[in-house]
C-alpha positions in Angstrom: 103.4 112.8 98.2 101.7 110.0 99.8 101.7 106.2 98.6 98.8 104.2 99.2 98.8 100.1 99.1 95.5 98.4 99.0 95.2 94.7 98.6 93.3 91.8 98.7 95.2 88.6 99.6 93.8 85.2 99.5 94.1 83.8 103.0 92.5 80.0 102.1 95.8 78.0 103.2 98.3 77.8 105.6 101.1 79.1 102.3 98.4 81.8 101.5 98.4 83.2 105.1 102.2 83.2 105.2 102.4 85.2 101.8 99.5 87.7 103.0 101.7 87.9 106.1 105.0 88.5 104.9 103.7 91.2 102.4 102.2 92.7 105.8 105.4 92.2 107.6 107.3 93.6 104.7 104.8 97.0 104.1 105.4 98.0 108.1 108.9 97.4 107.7 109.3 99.5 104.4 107.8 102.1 106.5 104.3 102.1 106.0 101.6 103.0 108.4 98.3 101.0 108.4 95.1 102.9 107.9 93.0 100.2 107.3 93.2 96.0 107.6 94.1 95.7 103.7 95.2 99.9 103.2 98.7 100.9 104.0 100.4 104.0 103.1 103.6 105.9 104.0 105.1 109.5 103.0 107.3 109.9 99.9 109.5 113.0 99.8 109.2 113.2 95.5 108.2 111.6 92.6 111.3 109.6 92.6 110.7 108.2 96.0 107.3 107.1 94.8 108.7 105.1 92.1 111.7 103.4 93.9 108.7 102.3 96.8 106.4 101.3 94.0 109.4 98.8 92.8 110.1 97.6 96.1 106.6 96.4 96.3 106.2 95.0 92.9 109.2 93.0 93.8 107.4 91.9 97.4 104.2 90.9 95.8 103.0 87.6 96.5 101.8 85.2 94.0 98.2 85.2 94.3 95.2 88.4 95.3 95.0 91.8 94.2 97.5 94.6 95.2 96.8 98.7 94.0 98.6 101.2 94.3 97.8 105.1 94.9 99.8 107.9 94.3 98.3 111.1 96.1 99.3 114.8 96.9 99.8 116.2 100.7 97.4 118.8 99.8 94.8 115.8 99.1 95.5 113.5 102.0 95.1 116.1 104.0 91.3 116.7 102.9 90.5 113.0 103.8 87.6 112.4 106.5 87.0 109.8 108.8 83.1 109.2 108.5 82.4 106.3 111.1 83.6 105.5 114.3 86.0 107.1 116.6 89.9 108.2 115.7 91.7 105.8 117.2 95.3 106.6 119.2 97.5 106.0 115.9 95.0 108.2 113.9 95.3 111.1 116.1 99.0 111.3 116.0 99.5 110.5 112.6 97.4 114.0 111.6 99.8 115.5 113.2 102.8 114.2 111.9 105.5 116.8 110.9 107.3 116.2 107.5 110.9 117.7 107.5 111.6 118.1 103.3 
């Protein structure tokens, strides 16, 4: 299973930035990757792993902005398609990242 984080923070202030920075700070150290500015996601081994990530980052959220959250299947993740631009060095290795279950 793969989790997917996509947010909007509010980045206005100088306390804005520091939340929208620490929630950053907090995704790549809960072991999320970064696909995207605003679109993390990481690799859960089961349904239970997708739930205990999916409290850790209701309990990280900042105040203000808009946070989602998407559950998807290897099987779908796999069928995604980069449609502009060139894969960049962390999107070549991470399609060929080996998952030991």
């Amino acid at each position: 299973m793969w989790l997917f984080v996509l947010f909007d923070l509010p980045v206005g202030t100088k306390t804005e930035r520091r939340h929208a920075t620490r929630f950053r700070n907090f995704l790549k150290d809960d072991g999320y990757m970064m696909l995207q500015f605003s679109v993390y996601a990481r690799i859960c081994r089961a349904e239970e792993a997708v739930d205990k990530h999916l409290g850790r980052v209701t309990k990280a959220l900042p105040p203000a902005g808009s946070v989602r959250a998407l559950q998807v299947t290897d099987k779908q993740y796999a069928r995604m398609k980069m449609l502009i631009g060139a894969r960049t060095k962390n999107e070549k290795s991470a399609s060929q990242q080996l998952v030991l279950l």
